[in-house]
N, C-alpha and C positions, 0 to 999 in steps of 0.2 A: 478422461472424463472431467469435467467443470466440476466445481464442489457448489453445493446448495447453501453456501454461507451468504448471509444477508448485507453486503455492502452499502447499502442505500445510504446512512448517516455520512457517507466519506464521498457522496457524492455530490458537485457545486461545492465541493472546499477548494479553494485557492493554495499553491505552493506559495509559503510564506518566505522559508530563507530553507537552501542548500547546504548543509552545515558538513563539512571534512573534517575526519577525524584519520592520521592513518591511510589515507587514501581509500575511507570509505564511508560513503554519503549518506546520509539522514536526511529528509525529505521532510519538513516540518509543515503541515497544513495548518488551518483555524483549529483543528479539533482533534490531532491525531500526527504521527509519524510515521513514515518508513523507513525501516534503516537495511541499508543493501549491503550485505557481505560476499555474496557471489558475484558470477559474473553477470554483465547488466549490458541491453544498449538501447540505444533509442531512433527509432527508427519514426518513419511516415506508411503511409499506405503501399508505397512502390518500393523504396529502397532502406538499407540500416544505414544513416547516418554517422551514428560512433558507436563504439564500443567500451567498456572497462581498460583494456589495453590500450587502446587508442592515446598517441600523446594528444594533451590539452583537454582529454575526456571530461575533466572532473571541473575544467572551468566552464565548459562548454556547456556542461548540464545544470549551471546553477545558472546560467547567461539564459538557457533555452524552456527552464520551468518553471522559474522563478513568477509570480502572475500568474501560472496557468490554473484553469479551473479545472477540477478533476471529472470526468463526465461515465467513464465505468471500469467496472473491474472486473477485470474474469480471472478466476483461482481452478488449477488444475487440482484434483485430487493425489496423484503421483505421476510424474513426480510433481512436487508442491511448488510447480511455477507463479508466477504471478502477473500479468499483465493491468500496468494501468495507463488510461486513454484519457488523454489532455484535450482539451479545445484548441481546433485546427490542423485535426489531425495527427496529432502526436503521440506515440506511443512508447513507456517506459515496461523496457521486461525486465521482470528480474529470474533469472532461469538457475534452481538449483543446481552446483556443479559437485556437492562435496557428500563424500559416505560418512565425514567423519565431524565436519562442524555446522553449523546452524547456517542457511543461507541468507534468510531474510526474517526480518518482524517487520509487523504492521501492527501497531497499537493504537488506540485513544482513550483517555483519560477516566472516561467510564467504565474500565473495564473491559472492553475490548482487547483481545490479546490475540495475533496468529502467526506461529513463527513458523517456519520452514525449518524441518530440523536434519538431523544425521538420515544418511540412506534416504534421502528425498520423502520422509514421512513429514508432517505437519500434526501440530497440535494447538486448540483452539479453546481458547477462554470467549462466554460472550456475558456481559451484562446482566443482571436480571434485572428486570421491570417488574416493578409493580403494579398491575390495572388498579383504578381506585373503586373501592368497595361499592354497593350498591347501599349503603348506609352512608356515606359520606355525602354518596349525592342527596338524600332525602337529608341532610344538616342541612346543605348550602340551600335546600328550598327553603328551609326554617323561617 
């Protein structure tokens, strides 16, 4: 089942740079990271492309998203997959594989925090906002 977390802010952000650590990728947008520790591949509407294993995977996927614009994200509840969908068709899974280490995070700077953890569970930090008072607005009419 999809989770009801609100991705919207991570949507129209650009992949900025592809960054390798370790042979495992960070996804740096305008406003936010993914960083994939499981296995991952990237596929089109018909077929998967590459995989994590895949030789050349890791140059291939900063060659192939780099520019891209992020247009949506579907998050499974368990296990705590994560699909995300580029312009032109392109799709980045990241699919928990591990009982025992963390598979993914997706953060942004605000406070946003959702990581993929042990046993395919996820746990989730979101922002709080503050609406502006209904006194503030009767200042700015002053």
């Amino acid at each position: 089942m999809n989770s009801t977390i609100d991705f919207s802010r991570f949507l129209g952000q650009v992949v900025k740079d592809v960054e390798i650590d370790n042979s495992t990728p960070s996804l740096k947008f305008n406003f936010g990271t993914l960083h994939v520790e499981c296995f991952w591949r990237v596929r089109n509407r018909e077929y998967m492309r590459y995989g994590k294993l895949d030789q050349q995977a890791l140059v291939r996927l900063r060659q192939d998203l780099v520019g891209r614009m992020i247009t949506r994200l579907i998050h499974t509840d368990f296990p705590s997959d994560l699909q995300v969908e580029f312009d032109g068709e392109l799709y980045l899974d990241a699919i928990c594989s591990s009982a025992e280490t963390e598979s993914w995070l997706l953060t942004r700077p605000d406070g946003f925090f959702l990581v993929a953890g042990s046993s395919g569970r996820y746990t989730f930090w979101e922002p709080e906002f503050e609406e502006p008072s209904a006194s503030a607005d009767l200042q700015e009419e002053e």
